[in-house]
C-alpha positions as CSV (number, residue, x, y, z in Angstrom):
1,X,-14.9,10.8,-8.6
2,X,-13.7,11.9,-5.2
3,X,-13.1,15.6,-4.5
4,X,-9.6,16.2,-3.0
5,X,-11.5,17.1,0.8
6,X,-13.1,13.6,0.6
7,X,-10.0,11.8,-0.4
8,X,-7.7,13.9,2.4
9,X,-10.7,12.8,4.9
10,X,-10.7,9.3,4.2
11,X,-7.3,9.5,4.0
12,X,-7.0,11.1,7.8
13,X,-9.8,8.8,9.1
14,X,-9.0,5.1,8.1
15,X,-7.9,3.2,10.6
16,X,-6.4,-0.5,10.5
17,X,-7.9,-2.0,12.8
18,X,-5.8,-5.2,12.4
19,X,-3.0,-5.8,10.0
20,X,-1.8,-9.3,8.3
21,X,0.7,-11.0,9.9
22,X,2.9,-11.0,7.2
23,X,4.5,-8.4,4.8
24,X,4.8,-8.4,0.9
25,X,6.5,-11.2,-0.7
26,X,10.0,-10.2,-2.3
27,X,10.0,-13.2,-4.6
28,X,6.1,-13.4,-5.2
29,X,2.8,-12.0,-5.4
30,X,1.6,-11.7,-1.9
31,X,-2.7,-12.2,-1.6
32,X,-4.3,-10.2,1.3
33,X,-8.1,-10.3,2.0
34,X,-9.8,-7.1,4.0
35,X,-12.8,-6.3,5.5
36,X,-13.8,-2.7,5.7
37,X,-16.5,-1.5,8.2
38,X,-17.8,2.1,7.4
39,X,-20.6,3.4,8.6
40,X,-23.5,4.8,6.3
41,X,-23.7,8.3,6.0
42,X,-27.4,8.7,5.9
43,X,-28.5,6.0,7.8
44,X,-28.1,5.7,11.9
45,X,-27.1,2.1,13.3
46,X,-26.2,0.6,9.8
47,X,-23.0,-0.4,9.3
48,X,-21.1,-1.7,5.6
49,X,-18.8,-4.9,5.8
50,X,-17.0,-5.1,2.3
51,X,-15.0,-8.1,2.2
52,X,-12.6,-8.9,-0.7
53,X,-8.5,-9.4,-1.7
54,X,-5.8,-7.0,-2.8
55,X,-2.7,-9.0,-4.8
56,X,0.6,-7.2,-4.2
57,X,2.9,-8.0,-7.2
58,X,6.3,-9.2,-6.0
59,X,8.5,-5.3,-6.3
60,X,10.8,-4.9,-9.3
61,X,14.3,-3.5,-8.9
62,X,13.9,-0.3,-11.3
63,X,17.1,0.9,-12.2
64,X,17.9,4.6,-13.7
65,X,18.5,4.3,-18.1
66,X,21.6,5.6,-19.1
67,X,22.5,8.6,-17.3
68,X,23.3,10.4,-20.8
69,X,19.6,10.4,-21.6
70,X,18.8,12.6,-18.3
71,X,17.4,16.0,-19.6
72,X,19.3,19.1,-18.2
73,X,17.3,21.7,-20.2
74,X,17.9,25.0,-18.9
75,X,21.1,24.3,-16.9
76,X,24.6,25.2,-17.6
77,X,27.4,23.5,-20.5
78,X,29.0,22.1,-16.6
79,X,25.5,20.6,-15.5
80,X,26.5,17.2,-17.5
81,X,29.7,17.2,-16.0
82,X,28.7,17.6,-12.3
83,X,25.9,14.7,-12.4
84,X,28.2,12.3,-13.8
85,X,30.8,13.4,-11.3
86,X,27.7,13.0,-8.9
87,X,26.6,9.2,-10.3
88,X,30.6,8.6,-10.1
89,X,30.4,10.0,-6.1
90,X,27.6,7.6,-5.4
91,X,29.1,4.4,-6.9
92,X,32.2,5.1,-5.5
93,X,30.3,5.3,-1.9
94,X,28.8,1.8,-2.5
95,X,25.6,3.7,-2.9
96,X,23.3,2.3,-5.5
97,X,20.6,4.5,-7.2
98,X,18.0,1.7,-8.3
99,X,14.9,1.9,-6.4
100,X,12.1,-0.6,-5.7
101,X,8.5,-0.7,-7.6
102,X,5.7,-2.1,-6.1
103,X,2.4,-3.0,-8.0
104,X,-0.9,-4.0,-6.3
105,X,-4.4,-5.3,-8.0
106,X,-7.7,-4.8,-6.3
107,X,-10.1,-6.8,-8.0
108,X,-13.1,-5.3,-7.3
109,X,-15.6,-7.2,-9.2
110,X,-14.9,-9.5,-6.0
111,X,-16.0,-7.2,-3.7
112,X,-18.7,-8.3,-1.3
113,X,-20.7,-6.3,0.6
114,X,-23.1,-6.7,3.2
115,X,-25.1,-4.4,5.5
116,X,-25.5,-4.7,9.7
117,X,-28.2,-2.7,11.8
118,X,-25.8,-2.3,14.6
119,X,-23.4,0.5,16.0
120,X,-20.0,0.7,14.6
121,X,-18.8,-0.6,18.0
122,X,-20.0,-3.5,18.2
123,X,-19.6,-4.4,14.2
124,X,-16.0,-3.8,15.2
125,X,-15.6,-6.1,18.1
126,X,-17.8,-8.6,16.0
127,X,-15.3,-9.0,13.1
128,X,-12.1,-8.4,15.4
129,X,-13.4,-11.3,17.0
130,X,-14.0,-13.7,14.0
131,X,-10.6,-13.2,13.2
132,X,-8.6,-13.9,16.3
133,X,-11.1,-16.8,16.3
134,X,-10.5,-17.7,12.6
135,X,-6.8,-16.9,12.8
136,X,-6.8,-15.7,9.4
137,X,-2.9,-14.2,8.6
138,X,-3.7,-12.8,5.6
139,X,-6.8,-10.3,6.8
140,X,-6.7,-7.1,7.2
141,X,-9.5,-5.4,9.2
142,X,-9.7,-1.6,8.1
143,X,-12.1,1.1,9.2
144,X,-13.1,3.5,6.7
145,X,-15.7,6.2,5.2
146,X,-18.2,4.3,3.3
147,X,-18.3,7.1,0.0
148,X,-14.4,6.7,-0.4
149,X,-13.9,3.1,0.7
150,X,-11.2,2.7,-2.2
151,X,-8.9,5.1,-0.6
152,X,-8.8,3.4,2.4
153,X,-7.9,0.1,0.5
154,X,-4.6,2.3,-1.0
155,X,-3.9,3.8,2.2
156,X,-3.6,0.3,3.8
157,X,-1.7,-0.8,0.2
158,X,0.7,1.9,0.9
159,X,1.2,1.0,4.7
160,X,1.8,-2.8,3.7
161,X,4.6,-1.3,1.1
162,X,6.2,0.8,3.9
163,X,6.1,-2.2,6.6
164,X,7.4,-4.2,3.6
165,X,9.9,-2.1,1.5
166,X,13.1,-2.7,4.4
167,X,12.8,-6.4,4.2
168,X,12.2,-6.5,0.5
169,X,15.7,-4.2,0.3
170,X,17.8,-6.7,2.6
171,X,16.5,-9.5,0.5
172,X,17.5,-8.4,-2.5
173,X,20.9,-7.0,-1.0
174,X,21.4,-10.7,0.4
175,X,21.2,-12.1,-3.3
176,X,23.1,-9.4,-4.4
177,X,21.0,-8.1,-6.6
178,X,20.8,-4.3,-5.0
């Protein structure tokens, strides 16, 4: 377990390096590999490559229950009255209130990792180079602390969901399902 100083430092450090060229599917599940470099904390010139896939599920329009079961406890008699009047506002605007819900799987049993006595600089330009070479547009190339490797793997999941979430919207407003 993490303590919240090592999660806000990975968090502040990890760097993508290089992203996929595409962004999550809105109709399907979306497959991206990674490669994480990190250096070892207690060792000098030894670098960590972990190589392995995160699966984005394709995101599900969520939709607010019935408005009747929202829970006003400790407002008002006219607290029921002004959110409907609210939900009636925002409908009438053409506004909608669902929201979009995205779901990723790391399968870490398919990690793998391997270790490089090198600098982190030249591990770097070593697998930046194997992928412009391989042309891979699924990879991701993320640099990260070695302890709290995970986080940088959600970091990057909720970068791809922020490049992703605009385009997701328009497709689902374009089948008129937003």
């Amino acid at each position: 377990m993490h303590s919240p100083d090592s999660i806000q430092y990975a968090l502040e450090t990890t760097r993508v390096l290089r992203e996929p060229d595409r962004r999550i599917e809105t109709f399907g599940e979306t497959r991206f590999e990674f490669q994480i470099i990190s250096e070892l904390m207690d060792r000098v010139g030894q670098v960590r490559i972990r190589t392995g896939e995160v699966e984005a599920q394709r995101p599900r329009i969520l939709r607010p229950g019935p408005y009747r079961e929202i829970e006003l406890e400790g407002f008002d008699a006219s607290a029921r009255a002004r959110i409907d009047a609210l939900i009636a506002k925002f409908r009438d605007e053409g506004k909608n209130l669902a929201f979009l819900q995205y779901g990723f799987q790391f399968r870490r049993g398919q990690v793998h990792e391997e270790i490089v006595h090198d600098s982190i600089e030249a591990v770097r330009e070593r697998v930046l180079e194997d992928v412009r070479r391989t042309g891979n547009p699924t990879r991701a190339v993320i640099e990260g602390v070695d302890d709290a490797w995970e986080v940088s793997i959600l970091k990057f999941s909720f970068d791809m969901i922020i490049r992703s979430h605009e385009i997701n919207a328009f497709d689902f407003k374009r089948r008129g399902l937003l």
